[in-house]
TORKOL-4160 file (C-alpha; in steps of 0.2 Angstrom, whole numbers, padded with zeros to 4 digits, m for minus):
252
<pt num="1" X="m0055" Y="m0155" Z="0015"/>
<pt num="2" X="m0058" Y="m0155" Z="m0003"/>
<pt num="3" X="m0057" Y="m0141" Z="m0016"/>
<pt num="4" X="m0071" Y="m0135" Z="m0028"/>
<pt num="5" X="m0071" Y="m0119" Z="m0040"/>
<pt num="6" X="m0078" Y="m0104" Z="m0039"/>
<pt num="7" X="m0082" Y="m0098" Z="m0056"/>
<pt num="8" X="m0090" Y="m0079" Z="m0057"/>
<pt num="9" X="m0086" Y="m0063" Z="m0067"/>
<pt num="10" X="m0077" Y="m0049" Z="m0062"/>
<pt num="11" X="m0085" Y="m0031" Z="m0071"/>
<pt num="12" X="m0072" Y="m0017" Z="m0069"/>
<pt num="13" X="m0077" Y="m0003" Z="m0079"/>
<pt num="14" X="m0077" Y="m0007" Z="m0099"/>
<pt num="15" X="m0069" Y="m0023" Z="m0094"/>
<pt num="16" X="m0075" Y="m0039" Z="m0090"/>
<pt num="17" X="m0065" Y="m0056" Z="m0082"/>
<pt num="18" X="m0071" Y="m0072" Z="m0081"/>
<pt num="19" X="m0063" Y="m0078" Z="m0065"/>
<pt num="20" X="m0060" Y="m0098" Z="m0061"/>
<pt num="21" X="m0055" Y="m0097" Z="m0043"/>
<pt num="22" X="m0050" Y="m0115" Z="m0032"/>
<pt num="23" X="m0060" Y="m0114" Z="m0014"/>
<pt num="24" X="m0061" Y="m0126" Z="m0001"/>
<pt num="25" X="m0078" Y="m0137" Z="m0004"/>
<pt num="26" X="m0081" Y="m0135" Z="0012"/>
<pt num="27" X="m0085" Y="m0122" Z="0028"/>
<pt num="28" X="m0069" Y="m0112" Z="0033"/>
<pt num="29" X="m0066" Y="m0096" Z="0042"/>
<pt num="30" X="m0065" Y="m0081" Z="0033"/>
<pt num="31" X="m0048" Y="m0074" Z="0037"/>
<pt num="32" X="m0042" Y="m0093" Z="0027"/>
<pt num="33" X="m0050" Y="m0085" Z="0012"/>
<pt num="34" X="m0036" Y="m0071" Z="0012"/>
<pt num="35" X="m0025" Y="m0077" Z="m0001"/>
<pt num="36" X="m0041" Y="m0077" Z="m0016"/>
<pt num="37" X="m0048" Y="m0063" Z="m0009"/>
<pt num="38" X="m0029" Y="m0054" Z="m0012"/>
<pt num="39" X="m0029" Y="m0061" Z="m0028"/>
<pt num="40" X="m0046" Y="m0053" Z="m0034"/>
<pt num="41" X="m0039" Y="m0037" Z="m0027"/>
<pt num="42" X="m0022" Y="m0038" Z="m0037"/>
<pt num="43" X="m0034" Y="m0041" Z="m0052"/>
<pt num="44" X="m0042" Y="m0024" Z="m0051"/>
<pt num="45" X="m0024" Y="m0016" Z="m0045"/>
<pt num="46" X="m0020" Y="m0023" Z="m0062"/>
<pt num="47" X="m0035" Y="m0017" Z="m0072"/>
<pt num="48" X="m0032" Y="0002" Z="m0064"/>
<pt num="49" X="m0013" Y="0001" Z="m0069"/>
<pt num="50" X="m0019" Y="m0004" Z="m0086"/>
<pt num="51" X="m0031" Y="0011" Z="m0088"/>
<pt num="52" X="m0017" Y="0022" Z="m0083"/>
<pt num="53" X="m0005" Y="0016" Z="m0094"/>
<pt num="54" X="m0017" Y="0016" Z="m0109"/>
<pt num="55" X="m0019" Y="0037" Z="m0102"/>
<pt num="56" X="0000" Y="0037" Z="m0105"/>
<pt num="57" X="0003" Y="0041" Z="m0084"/>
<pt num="58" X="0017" Y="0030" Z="m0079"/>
<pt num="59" X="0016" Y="0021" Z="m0061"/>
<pt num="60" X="0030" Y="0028" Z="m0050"/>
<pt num="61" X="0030" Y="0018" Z="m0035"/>
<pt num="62" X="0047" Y="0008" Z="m0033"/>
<pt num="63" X="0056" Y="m0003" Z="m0021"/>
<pt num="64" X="0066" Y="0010" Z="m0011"/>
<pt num="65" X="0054" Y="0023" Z="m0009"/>
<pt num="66" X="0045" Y="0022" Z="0008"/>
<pt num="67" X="0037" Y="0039" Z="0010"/>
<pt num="68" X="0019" Y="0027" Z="0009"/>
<pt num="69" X="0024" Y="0016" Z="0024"/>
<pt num="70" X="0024" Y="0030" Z="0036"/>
<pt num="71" X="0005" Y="0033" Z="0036"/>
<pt num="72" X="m0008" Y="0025" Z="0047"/>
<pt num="73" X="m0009" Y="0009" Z="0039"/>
<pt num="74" X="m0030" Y="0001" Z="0041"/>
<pt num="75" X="m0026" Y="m0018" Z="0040"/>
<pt num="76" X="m0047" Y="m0029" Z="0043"/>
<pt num="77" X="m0049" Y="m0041" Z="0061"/>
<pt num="78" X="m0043" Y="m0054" Z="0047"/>
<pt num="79" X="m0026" Y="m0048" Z="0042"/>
<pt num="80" X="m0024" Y="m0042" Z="0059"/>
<pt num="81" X="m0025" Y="m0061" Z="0065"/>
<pt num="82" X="m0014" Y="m0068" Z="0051"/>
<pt num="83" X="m0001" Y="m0053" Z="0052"/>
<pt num="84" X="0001" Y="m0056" Z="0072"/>
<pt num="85" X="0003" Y="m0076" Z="0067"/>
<pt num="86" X="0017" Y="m0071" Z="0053"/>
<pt num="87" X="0028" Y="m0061" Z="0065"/>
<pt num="88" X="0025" Y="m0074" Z="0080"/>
<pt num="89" X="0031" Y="m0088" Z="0067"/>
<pt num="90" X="0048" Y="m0076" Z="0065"/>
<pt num="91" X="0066" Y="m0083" Z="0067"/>
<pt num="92" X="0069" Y="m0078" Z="0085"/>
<pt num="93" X="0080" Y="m0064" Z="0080"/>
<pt num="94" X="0072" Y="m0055" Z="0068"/>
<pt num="95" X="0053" Y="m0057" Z="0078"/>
<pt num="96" X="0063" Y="m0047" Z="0092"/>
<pt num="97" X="0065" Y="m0033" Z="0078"/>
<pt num="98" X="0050" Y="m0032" Z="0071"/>
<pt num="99" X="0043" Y="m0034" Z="0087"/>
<pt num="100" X="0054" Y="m0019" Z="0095"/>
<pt num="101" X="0048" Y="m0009" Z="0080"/>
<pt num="102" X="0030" Y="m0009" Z="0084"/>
<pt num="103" X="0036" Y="m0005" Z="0103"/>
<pt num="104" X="0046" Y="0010" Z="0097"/>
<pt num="105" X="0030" Y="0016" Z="0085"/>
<pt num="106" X="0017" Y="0014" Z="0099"/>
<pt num="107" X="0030" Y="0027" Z="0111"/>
<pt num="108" X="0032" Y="0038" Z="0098"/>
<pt num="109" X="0012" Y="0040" Z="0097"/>
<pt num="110" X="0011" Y="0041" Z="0116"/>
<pt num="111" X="0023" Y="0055" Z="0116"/>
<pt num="112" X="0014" Y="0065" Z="0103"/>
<pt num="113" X="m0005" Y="0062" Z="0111"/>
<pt num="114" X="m0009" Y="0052" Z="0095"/>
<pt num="115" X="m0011" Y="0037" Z="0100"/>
<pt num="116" X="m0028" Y="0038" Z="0107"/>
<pt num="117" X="m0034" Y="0045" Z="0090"/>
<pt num="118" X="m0025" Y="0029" Z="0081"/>
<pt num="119" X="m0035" Y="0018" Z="0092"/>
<pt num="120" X="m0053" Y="0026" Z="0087"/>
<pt num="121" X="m0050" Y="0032" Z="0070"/>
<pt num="122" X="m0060" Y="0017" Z="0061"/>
<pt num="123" X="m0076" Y="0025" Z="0073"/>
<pt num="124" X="m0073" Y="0042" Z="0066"/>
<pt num="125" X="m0087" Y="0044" Z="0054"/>
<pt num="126" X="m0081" Y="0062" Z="0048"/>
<pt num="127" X="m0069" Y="0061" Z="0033"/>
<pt num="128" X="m0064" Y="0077" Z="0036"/>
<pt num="129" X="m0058" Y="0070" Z="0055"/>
<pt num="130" X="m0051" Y="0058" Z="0050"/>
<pt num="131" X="m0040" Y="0063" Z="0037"/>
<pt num="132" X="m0032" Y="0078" Z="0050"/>
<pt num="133" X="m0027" Y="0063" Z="0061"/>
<pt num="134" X="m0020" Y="0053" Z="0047"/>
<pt num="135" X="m0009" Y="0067" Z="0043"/>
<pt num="136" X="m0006" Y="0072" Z="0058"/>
<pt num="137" X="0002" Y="0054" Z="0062"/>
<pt num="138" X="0010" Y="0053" Z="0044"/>
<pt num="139" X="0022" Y="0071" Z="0052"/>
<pt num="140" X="0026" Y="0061" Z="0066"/>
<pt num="141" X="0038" Y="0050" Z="0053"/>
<pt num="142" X="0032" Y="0032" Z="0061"/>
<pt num="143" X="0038" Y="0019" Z="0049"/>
<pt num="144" X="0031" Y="0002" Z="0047"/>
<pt num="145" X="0037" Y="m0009" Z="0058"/>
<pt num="146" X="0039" Y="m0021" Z="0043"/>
<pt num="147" X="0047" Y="m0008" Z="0032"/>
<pt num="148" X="0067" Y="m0013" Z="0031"/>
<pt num="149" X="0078" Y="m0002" Z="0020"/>
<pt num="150" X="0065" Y="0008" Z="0012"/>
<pt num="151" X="0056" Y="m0007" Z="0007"/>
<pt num="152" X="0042" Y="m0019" Z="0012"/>
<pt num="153" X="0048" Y="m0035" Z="0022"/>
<pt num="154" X="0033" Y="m0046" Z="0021"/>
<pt num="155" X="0026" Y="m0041" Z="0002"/>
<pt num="156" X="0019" Y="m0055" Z="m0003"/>
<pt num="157" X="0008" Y="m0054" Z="0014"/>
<pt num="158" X="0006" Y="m0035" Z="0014"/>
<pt num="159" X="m0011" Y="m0027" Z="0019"/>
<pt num="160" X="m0023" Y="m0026" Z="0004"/>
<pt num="161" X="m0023" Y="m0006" Z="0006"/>
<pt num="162" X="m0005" Y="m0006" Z="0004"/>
<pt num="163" X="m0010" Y="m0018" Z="m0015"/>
<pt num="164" X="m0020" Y="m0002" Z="m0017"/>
<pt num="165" X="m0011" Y="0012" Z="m0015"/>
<pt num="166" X="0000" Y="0016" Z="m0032"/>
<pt num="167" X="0004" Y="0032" Z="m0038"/>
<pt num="168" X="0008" Y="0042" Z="m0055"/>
<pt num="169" X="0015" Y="0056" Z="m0050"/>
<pt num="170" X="0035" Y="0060" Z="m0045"/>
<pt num="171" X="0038" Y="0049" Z="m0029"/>
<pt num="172" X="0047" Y="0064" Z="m0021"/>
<pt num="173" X="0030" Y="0070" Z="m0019"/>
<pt num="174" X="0026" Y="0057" Z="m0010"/>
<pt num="175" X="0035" Y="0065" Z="0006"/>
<pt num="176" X="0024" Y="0079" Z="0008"/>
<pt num="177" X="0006" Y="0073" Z="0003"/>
<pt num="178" X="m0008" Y="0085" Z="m0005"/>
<pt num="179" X="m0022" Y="0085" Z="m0016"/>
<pt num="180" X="m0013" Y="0095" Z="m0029"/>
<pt num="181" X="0004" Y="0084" Z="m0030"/>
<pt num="182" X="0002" Y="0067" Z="m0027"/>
<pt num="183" X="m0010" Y="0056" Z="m0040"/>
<pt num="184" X="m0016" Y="0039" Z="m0036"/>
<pt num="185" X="m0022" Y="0027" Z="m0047"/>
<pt num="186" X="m0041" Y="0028" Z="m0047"/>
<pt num="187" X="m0047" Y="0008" Z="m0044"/>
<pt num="188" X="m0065" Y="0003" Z="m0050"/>
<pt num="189" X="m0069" Y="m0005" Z="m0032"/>
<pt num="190" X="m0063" Y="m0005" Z="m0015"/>
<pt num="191" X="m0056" Y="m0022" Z="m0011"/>
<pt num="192" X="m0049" Y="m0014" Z="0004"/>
<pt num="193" X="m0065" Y="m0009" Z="0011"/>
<pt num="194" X="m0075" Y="m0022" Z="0006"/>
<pt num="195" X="m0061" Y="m0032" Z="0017"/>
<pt num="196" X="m0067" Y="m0024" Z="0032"/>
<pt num="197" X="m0083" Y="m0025" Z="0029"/>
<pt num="198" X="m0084" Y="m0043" Z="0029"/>
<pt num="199" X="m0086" Y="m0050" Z="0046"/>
<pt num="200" X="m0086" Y="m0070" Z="0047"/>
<pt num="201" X="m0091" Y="m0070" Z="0027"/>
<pt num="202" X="m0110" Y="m0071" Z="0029"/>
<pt num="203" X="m0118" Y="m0052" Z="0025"/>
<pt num="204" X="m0110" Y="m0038" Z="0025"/>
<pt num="205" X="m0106" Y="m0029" Z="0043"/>
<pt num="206" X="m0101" Y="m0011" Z="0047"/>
<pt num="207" X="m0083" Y="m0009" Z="0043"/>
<pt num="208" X="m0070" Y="m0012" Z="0056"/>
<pt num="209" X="m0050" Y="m0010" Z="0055"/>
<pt num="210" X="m0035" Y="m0008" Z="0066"/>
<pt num="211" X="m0020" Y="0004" Z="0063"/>
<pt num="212" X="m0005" Y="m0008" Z="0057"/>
<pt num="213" X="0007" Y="0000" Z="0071"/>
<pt num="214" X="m0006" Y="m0004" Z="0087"/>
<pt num="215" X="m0008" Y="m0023" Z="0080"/>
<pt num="216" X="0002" Y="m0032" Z="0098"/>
<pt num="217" X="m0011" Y="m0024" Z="0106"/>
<pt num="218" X="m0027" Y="m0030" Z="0096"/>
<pt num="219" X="m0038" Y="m0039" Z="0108"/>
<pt num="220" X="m0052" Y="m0042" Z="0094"/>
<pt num="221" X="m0055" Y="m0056" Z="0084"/>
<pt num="222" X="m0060" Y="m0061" Z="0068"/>
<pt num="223" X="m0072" Y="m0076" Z="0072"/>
<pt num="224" X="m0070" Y="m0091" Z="0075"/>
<pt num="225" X="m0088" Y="m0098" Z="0064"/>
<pt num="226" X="m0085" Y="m0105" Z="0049"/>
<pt num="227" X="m0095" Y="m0100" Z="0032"/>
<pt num="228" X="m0095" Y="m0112" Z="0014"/>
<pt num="229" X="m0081" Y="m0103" Z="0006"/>
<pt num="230" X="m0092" Y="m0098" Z="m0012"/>
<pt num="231" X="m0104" Y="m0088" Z="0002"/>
<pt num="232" X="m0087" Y="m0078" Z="0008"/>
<pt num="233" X="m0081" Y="m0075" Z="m0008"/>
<pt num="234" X="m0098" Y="m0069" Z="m0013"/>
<pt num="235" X="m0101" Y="m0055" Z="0001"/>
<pt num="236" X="m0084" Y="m0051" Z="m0004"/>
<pt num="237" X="m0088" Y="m0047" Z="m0022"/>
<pt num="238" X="m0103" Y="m0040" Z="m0018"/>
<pt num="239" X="m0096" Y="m0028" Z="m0007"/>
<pt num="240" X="m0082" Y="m0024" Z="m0017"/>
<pt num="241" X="m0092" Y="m0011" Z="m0029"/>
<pt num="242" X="m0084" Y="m0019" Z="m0044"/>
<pt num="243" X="m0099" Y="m0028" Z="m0051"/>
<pt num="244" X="m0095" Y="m0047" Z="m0048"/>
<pt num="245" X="m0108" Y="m0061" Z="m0053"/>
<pt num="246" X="m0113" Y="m0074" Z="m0039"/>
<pt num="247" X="m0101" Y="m0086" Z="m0039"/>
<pt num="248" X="m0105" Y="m0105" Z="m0038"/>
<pt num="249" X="m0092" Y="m0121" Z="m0032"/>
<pt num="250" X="m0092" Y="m0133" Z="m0045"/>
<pt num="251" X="m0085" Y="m0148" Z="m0037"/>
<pt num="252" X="m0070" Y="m0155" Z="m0045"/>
């Protein structure tokens, strides 16, 4: 398959980016788009860092301080699919780790009665709801089954909401989330979201998300039609609340 561009720009408060993005030329499956579609997301990670830098806030976030990796983790059908594929591609030994890890997370949840709330909180249309359960599960202390001495394992593949989530006040606080003392970086669109509400890459869908700890037992799927990849990265744009042009492939 050959490769075209995608050229469109990218409005993220008072700035703008003119964006030049290789695609396929042709059809593909949207969950093949993950790697741009991460990019575009690290561009407005970047442009929020920025603004808060310019404010004088300092990001705190560091290698080492895990506290984030203990909350229910949304990951879209599509990271879902390439995620189970990452850990199934393991070296045998440390596949059996990782793999224990989500076991141990999922028995934790049974014990505690939480695991059926893990399982339906992307239904829950009540923010209020959802946001006890999310806490609730984040005082049970489950750690990412990918998270290995306090840090990430598989950052360069990490779910987009964990791109998202940067904070500028003292990591300590971290531990014991509130309102009042923790301070995330404000982003000028929701990648994350606009990830879940993609479906095959055609129009936007209602959003849909797994917890990251319930993955080995995700029966979904993220489609198997394929879409011209300028459409995908369109609907993703669009969706993404950050004011992108149409983008076009420009055959190279």
């Amino acid at each position: 398959m050959g490769t075209g561009t995608a050229a469109f720009t990218l409005r993220l408060g008072k700035n703008e980016y003119k964006c030049d993005i290789k695609l396929p030329s042709g059809p593909v499956r949207a969950v093949e788009l993950l790697p741009v579609m991460n990019a575009v997301a690290e561009l407005v990670v970047d442009n929020a860092v920025e603004e808060a830098v310019d404010e004088g806030r300092t990001i705190t976030c560091k290698a080492g301080c895990g506290a984030c990796c203990r909350q229910p983790v949304p990951v879209s059908v599509h990271e879902a699919e390439a995620l189970l594929k990452l850990v199934a591609g393991m070296e045998w030994e440390r596949r059996v780790k990782v793999e224990g890890r989500f076991v141990a997370a999922v028995r934790r949840m049974e014990e505690s009665g939480l695991v059926e709330g893990m399982r339906g909180i992307g239904k829950l249309t009540d923010e209020n709801e959802r946001r006890e359960l999310a806490l609730k599960y984040f005082a049970l202390g489950v750690p990412c089954p990918f998270l290995e001495e306090e840090s990430c394992s598989i950052y360069e593949h990490r779910p987009m909401r964990c791109r998202e989530y940067l904070v500028t006040s003292p990591a300590e606080n971290c531990a014991a989330p509130a309102p009042e003392t923790v301070k995330m970086v404000q982003l000028k669109g929701a990648p994350a979201q606009a990830l879940y509400r993609l479906g095959e890459g055609e129009k936007e869908v209602e959003p849909e998300f797994i917890v990251m700890t319930l993955l080995p037992e995700w029966k979904g799927s993220a489609g198997e039609a394929t879409v011209p990849a300028p459409q995908i990265l369109q609907t993703f744009l669009i969706s993404l609340g950050g004011g992108g042009s149409k983008s076009e492939a420009k055959p190279e």
